[in-house]
Residue, then its C-alpha position, 0 to 999 in steps of 0.5 A: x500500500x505505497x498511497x495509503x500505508x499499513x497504518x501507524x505502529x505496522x511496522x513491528x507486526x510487518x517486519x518478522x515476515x520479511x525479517x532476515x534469517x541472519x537476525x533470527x540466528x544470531x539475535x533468537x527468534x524474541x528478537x523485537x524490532x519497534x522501529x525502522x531506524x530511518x524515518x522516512x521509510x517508516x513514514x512511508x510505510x506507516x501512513x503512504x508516500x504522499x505523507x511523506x512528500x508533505x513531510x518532506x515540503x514542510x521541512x523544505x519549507x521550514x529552511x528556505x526562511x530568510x532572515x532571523x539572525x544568528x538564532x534561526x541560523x542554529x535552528x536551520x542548522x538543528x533542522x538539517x542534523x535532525x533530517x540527516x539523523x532521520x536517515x539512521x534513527x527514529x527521530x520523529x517516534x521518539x515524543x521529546x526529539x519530534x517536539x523540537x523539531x516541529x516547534x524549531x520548525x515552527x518558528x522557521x515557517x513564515x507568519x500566515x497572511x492576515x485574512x481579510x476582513x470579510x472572512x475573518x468571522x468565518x475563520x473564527x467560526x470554523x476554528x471554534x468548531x473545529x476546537x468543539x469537535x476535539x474537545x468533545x473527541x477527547x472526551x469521549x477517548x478519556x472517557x473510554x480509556x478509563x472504562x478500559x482501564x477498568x476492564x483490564x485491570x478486573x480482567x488481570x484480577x480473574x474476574x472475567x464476567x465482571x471486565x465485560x460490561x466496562x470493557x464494553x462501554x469502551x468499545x462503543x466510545x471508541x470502536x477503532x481501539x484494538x485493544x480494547x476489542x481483544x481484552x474484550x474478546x478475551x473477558x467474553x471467552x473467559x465467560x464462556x461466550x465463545x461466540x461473541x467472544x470470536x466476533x470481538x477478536x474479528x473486529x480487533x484483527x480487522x483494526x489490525x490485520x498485522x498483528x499475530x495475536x488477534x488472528x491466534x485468538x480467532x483461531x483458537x477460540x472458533x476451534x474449541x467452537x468447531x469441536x463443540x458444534x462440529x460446526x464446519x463454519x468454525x472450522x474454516x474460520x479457525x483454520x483462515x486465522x491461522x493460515x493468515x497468521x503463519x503467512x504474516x509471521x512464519x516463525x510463529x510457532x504457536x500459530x504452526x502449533x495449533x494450526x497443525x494439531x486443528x489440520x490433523x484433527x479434521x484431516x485436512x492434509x493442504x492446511x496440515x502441510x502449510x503448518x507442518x511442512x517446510x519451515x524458514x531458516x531460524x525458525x524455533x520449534x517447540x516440543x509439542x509442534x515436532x511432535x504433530x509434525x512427526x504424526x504428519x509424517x507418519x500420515x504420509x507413509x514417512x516412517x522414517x522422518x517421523x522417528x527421526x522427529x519424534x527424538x528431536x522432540x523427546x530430545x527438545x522436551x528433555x531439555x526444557x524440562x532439565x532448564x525447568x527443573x534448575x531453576x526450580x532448584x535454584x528457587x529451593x523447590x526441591x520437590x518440583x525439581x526432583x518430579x522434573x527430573x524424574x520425568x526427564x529421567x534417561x535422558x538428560x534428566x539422568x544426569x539432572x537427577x544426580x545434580x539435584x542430589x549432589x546439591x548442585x545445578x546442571x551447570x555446576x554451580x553450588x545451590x544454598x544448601x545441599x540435597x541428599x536424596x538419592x534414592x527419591x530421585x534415581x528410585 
């Protein structure tokens, strides 16, 4: 969209799609990028090159003023510094360094002309009105943002039923807050309206198509529908979130995850293949995820590549319990740690096991106070 933009704040939810795979191997599949470190690309980006051209004319604009002294001379020079750090950094994202520019860019500008005298009522007029409709804009967004907050914060408390009502109230004030939509989504599931909660997440994933989380929960919540109803509609509809999301972020794993298990569970081989198949370069997989993946296999007469799978996901397992269970054992949790260890046990959790009896962690560091339970954890 080169005219129009992806809209504000698209670039993080973009970028992992066409992310490349060096990041991923030296930086880990976390890694976050907020900004493009050069402005005007995220401009364009965000809100279309037209915007962008105004920008640019503005700043132009701004330094062909004559005159002023040695004082607008430093403000041209503070101007040409800020346009070339634009190019390597996000200057305008950041709210103190963009309030200099624009008001450094302000004081340049030229006065307006005097209107005339027989406009001059209609400007006042038309500014009056303009300051009403933002006065009553910004009312009704403090407004909303307060029953949001309220929402949120019963919601964080586990009261589910009780975040619906305010959380409501926010969206009619104003209906483009995506956030609001998914917190809503997320009170009405937490109830137990699986339905209404799907249309919440929809209308939160239509504000931002971008975003992997508000097509996961679309997913997830109209796949517990398809396996209430067995509803063929909820079927479709979860397997098109997920689909949309992979195609955003193919590293997403919890995407490919549930995805992959939807697509076996329905025995649909084209969808399994897109969640179960070919991976790009750097992508993380989880336990769970090798696991449905050699299961696939297995469905395509792979045997082979399925066993060998299945270990890597035993392996992968193995080690996220023993890292588990370390830390357990760092936080004194001696029985937690000893369960994971016993469900490790063979394979790294071996050797797991006698570190938590020897008092120490897989790594060899010392804990606080030794453990001597050998026949609980080897038994």
């Amino acid at each position: 969209a080169p005219l129009r933009g992806h809209g504000t704040g698209a670039l993080p939810v973009l970028f992992p799609a066409v992310q490349p795979p060096a990041l991923f191997r030296s930086l880990g599949a976390a890694l976050s990028v907020n900004h493009a470190h050069d402005d005007y690309a995220e401009t364009a980006c965000d809100l279309g090159l037209p915007v962008l051209g105004l920008l640019l004319a503005a700043g132009l604009l701004a330094l062909r003023s004559v005159g002023g002294g040695p004082l607008a001379d430093g403000l041209r020079a503070s101007l040409v510094a800020a346009a070339c750090s634009m190019g390597t950094n996000f200057v305008l994202y950041v709210p103190s360094s963009a309030f200099f520019v624009w008001t450094f860019a302000g004081f340049l500008s030229p006065p307006p002309r005097a209107p005339r005298r027989a406009g001059a009522r209609a400007v006042r007029v038309a500014a009056c009105l303009l300051a009403l409709v933002v006065g009553w804009g910004s009312a009704r967004r403090f407004a909303a943002l307060a029953w949001y907050n309220e929402g949120a914060a019963r919601l964080d408390r586990g009261q589910a039923a009780p975040a619906v009502a305010p959380l409501t109230h926010a969206v009619l004030l104003a209906p483009l807050e995506r956030h609001a939509w998914q917190h809503l989504g997320r009170a009405r599931e937490l109830r137990g309206d699986l339905a209404t909660a799907v249309a919440s997440y929809q209308a939160a994933e239509r504000l931002g198509p971008y975003h992997p989380i508000t097509g996961l929960n679309v997913g997830r919540t109209a796949r517990e529908l398809w396996r209430r109803t067995k509803d063929r509609a909820w079927l479709d509809l979860a397997l098109g979130a997920l689909e949309r999301v992979v195609r955003i972020n193919p590293h997403q794993t919890d995407a490919r995850e549930s995805g992959g298990e939807l697509a076996l569970e329905a025995a649909r081989p084209e969808s399994a293949a897109l969640f179960l198949g070919a991976v790009p370069e750097g992508f993380q997989p989880s336990p769970a995820w090798l696991w449905l993946r050699a299961k696939w296999q297995a469905r395509r007469g792979e045997a082979a590549e399925a066993r060998a799978t299945m270990g890597q996901g035993d392996r992968l397992a193995a080690r996220v319990e023993a890292q588990d269970a370390e830390a357990a054992l760092r936080a004194g949790k001696l029985e937690e740690a000893v369960a994971r260890a016993r469900r490790t046990y063979g394979n790294e959790g071996e050797g797991l096991g006698w570190a938590v009896v020897e008092g120490v962690t897989v790594s060899g560091e010392p804990v606080d106070e030794p453990r001597e339970n050998a026949e609980a954890v080897t038994s």
